[in-house]
KEKE-3310 file (N, C-alpha, C; in steps of 0.2 Angstrom, whole numbers, plus 5000, padded with zeros to 4 digits):
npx = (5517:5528:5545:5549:5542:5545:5559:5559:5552:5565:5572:5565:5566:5558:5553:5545:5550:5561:5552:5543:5554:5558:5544:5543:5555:5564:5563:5571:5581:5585:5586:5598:5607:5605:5610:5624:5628:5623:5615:5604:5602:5613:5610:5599:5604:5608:5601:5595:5607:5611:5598:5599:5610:5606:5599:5606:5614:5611:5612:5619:5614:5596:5593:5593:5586:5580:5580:5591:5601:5597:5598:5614:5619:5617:5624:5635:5640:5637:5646:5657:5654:5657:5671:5677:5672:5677:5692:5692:5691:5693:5682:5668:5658:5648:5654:5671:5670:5664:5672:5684:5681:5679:5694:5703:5699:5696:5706:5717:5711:5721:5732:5723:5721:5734:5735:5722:5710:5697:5683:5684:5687:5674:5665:5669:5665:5649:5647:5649:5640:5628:5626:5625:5616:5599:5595:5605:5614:5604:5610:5624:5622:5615:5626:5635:5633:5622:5628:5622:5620:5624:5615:5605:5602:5599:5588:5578:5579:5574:5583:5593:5607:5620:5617:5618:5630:5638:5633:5638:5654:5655:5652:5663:5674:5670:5670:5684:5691:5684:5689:5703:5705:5703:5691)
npy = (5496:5490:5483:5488:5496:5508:5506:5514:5527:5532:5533:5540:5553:5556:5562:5555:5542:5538:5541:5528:5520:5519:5515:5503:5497:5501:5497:5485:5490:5498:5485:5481:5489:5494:5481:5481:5492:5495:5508:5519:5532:5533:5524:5528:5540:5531:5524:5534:5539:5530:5531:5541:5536:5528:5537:5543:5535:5527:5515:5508:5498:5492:5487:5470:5462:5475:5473:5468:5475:5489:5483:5482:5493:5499:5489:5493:5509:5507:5500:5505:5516:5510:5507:5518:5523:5514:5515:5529:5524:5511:5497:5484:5475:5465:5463:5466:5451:5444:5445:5439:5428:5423:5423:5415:5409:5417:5425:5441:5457:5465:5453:5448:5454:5451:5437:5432:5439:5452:5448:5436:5428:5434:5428:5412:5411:5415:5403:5395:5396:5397:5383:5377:5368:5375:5377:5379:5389:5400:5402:5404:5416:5425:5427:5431:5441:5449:5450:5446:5440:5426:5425:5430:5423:5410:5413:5419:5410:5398:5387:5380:5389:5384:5373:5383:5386:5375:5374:5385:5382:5373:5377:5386:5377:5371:5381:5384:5374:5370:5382:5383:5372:5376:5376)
npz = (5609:5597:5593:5580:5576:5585:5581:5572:5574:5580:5569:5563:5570:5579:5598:5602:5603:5611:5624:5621:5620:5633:5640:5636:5637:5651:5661:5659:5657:5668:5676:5671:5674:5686:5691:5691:5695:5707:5713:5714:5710:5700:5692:5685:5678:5671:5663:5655:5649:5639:5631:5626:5617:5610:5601:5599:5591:5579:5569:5553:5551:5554:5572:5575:5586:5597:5610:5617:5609:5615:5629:5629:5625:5639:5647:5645:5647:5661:5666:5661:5670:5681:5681:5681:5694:5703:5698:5706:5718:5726:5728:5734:5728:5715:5702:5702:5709:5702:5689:5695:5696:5684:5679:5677:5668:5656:5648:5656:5647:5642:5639:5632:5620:5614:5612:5609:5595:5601:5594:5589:5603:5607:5600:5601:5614:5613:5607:5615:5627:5620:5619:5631:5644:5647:5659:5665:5656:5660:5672:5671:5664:5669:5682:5675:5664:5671:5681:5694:5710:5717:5729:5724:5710:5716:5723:5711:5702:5709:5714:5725:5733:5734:5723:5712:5714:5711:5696:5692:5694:5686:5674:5671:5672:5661:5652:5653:5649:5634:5628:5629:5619:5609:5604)
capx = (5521:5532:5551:5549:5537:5551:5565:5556:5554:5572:5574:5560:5569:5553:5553:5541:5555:5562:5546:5542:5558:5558:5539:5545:5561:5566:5564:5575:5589:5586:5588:5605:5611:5607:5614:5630:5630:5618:5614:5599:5605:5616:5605:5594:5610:5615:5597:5595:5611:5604:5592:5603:5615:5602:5595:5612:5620:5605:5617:5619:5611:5595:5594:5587:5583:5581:5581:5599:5603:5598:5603:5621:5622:5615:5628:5642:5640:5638:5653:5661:5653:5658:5676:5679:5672:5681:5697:5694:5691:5691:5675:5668:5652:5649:5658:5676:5672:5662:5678:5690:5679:5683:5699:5705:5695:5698:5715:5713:5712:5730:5734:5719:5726:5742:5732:5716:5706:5690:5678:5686:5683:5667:5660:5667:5658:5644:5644:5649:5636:5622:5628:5625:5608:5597:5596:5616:5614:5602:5613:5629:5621:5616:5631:5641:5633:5618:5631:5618:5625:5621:5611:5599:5600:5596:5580:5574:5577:5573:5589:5600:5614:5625:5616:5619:5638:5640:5634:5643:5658:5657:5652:5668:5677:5669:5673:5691:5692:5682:5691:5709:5705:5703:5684)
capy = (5497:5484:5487:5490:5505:5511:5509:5520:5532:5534:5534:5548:5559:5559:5562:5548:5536:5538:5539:5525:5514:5517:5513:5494:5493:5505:5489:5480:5492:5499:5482:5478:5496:5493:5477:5485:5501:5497:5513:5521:5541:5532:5517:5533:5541:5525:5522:5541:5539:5523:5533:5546:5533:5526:5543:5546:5527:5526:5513:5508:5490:5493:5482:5464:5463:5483:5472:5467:5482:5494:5480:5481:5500:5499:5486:5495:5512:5505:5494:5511:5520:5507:5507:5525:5522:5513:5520:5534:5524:5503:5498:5479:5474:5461:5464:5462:5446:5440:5445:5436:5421:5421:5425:5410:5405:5421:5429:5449:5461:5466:5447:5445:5457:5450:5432:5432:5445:5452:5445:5428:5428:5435:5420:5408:5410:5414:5398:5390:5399:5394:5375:5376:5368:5379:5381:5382:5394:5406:5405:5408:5424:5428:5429:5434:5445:5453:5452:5444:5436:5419:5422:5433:5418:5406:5416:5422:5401:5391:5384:5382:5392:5378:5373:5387:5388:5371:5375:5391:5380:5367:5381:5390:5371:5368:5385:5384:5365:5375:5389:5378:5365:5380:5377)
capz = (5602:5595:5591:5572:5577:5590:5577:5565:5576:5580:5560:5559:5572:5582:5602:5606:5604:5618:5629:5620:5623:5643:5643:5636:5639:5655:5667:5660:5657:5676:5681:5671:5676:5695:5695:5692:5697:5714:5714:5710:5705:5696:5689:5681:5670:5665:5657:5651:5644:5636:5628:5622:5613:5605:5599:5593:5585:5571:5565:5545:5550:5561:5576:5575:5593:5600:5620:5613:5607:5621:5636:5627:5629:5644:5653:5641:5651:5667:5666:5659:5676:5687:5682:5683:5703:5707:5699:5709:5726:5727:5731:5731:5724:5712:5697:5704:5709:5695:5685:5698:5695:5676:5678:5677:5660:5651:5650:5657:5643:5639:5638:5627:5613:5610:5613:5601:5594:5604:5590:5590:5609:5607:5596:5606:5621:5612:5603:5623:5630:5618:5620:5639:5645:5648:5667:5665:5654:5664:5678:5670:5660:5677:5686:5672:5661:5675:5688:5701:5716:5721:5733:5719:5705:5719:5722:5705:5699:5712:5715:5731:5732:5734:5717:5709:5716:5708:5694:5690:5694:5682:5670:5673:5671:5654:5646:5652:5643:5628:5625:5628:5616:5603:5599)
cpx = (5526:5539:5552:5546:5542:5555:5564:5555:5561:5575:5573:5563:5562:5555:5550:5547:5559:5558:5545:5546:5559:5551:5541:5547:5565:5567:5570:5582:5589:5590:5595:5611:5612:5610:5621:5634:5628:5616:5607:5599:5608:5614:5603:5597:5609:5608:5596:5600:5612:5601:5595:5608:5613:5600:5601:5616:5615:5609:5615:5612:5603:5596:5589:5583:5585:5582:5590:5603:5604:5600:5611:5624:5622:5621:5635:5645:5638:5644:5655:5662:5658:5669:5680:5677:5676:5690:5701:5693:5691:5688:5674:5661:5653:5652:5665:5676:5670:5668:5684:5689:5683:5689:5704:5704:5698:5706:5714:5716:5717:5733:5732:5720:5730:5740:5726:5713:5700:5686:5680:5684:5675:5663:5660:5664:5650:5643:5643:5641:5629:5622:5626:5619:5604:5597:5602:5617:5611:5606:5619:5630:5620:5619:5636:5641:5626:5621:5626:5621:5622:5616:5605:5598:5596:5591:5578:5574:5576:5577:5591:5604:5619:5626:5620:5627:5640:5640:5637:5651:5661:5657:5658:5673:5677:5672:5681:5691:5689:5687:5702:5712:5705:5697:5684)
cpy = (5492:5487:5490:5498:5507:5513:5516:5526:5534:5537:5541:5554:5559:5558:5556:5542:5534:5537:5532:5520:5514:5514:5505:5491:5497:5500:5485:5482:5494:5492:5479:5486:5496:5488:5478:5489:5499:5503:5518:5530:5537:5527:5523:5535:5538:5524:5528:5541:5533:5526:5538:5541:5531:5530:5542:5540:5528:5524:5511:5501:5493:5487:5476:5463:5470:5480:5473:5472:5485:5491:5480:5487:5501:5498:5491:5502:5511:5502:5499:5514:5518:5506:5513:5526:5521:5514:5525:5531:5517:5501:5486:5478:5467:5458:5462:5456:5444:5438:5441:5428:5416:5423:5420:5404:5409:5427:5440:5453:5464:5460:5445:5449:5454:5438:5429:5439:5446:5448:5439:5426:5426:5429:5416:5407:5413:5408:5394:5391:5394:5387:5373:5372:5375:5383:5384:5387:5402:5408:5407:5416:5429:5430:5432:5441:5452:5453:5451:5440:5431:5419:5426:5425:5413:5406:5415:5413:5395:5386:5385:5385:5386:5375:5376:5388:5381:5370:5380:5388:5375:5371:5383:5384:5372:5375:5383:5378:5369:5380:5386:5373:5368:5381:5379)
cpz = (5601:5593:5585:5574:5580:5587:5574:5569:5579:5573:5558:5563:5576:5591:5606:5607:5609:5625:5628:5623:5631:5644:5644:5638:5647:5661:5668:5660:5664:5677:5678:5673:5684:5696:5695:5696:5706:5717:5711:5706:5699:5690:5683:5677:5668:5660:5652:5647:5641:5630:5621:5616:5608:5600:5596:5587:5579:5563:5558:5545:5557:5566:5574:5581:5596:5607:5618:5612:5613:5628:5634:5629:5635:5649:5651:5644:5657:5668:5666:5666:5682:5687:5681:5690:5704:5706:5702:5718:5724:5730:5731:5728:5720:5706:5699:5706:5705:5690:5688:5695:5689:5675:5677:5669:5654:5653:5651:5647:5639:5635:5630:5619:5610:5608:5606:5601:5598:5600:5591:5597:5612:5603:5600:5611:5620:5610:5611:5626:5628:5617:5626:5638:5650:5655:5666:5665:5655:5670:5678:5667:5666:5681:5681:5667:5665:5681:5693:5703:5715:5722:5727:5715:5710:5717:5716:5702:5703:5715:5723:5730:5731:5726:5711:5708:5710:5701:5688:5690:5690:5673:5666:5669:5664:5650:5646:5648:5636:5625:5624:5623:5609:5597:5591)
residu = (UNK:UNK:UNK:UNK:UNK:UNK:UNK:UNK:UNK:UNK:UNK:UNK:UNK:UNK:UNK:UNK:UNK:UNK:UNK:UNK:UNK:UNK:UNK:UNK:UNK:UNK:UNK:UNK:UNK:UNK:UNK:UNK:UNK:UNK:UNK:UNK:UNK:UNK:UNK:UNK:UNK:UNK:UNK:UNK:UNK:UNK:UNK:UNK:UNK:UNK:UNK:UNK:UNK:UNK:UNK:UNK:UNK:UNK:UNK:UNK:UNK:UNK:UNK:UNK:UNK:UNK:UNK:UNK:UNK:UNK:UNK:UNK:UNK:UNK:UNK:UNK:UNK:UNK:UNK:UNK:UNK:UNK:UNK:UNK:UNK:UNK:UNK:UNK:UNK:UNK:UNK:UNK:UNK:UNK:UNK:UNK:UNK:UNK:UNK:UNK:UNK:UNK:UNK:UNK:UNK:UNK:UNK:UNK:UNK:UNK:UNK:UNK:UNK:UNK:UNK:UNK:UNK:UNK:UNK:UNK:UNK:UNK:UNK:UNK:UNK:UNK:UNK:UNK:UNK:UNK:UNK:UNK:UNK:UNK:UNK:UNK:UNK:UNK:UNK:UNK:UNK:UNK:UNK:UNK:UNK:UNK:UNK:UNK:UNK:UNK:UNK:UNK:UNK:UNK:UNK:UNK:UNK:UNK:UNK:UNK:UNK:UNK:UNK:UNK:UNK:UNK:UNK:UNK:UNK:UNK:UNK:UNK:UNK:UNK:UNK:UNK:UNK:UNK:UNK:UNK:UNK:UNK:UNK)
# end
């Protein structure tokens, strides 16, 4: 079933909709749910309530890309989960450091208020992003927005680790010069 047919049934209020978007799409949001969360009880909320979000946003504009769409709620309630963990316990994984990484490029969330608007942010590093070259650009979406280590990107792209470190850091480099220079 294609995503038009999925939408529409979210429109029409039909229960296939849901069957349908885990048959498609269920893979992908486990796998940006686990690589968060690592946890597999938790992995399955996060996409049930995925499913449920979808069921209930049936926003003004439909989705242009429904992967888009539902890997957004998807990481948006895990991020949510994982920062209520740890909250209540400090844990490590790969999210606090991913965030330490870029900490240095983007100013933390308090800063960023009084700094620039989220949306202005949000452009810019989408325009950075889709400037990168393309391996670049799989391996910084990789470590930064699917939260996989090193040693995963390596793997899944062929890379050395070393490689991959090098190029996360030259990445890391370029945005802070980008985002300083006031793209």
């Amino acid at each position: 079933m294609n995503d038009t047919e999925i939408v529409d049934l979210y429109w029409q209020r039909s229960d296939r909709a849901i069957k349908e978007t885990d048959r498609k799409y269920g893979p992908y949001c486990r796998t940006i749910a686990y690589n968060i969360l690592h946890n597999p009880e938790d992995t399955e909320e996060c996409v049930d309530d995925t499913w449920m979000g979808a069921w209930g946003s049936r926003p003004d504009k439909r989705p242009a890309r429904l992967s888009a769409f539902l890997g957004r709620i998807t990481r948006n309630l895990a991020l949510n989960r994982i920062t209520w963990q740890n909250s209540q316990r400090r844990g490590g994984g790969e999210l606090p450091l991913a965030l330490e990484e870029l900490g240095d490029c983007v100013p933390s969330a308090f800063n960023l208020e009084e700094e620039l608007e989220a949306r202005e942010l949000e452009e810019k590093l989408r325009r950075f992003i889709s400037g990168l070259p393309k391996a670049q650009r799989r391996v910084f979406l990789g470590r930064y927005y699917y939260l996989l280590s090193v040693e995963e990107l390596a793997e899944r792209l062929g890379f050395s680790q070393s490689k991959v470190k090098s190029m996360l850091f030259r990445a890391r480099k370029n945005l802070l010069d980008y985002l300083e220079v006031g793209a």
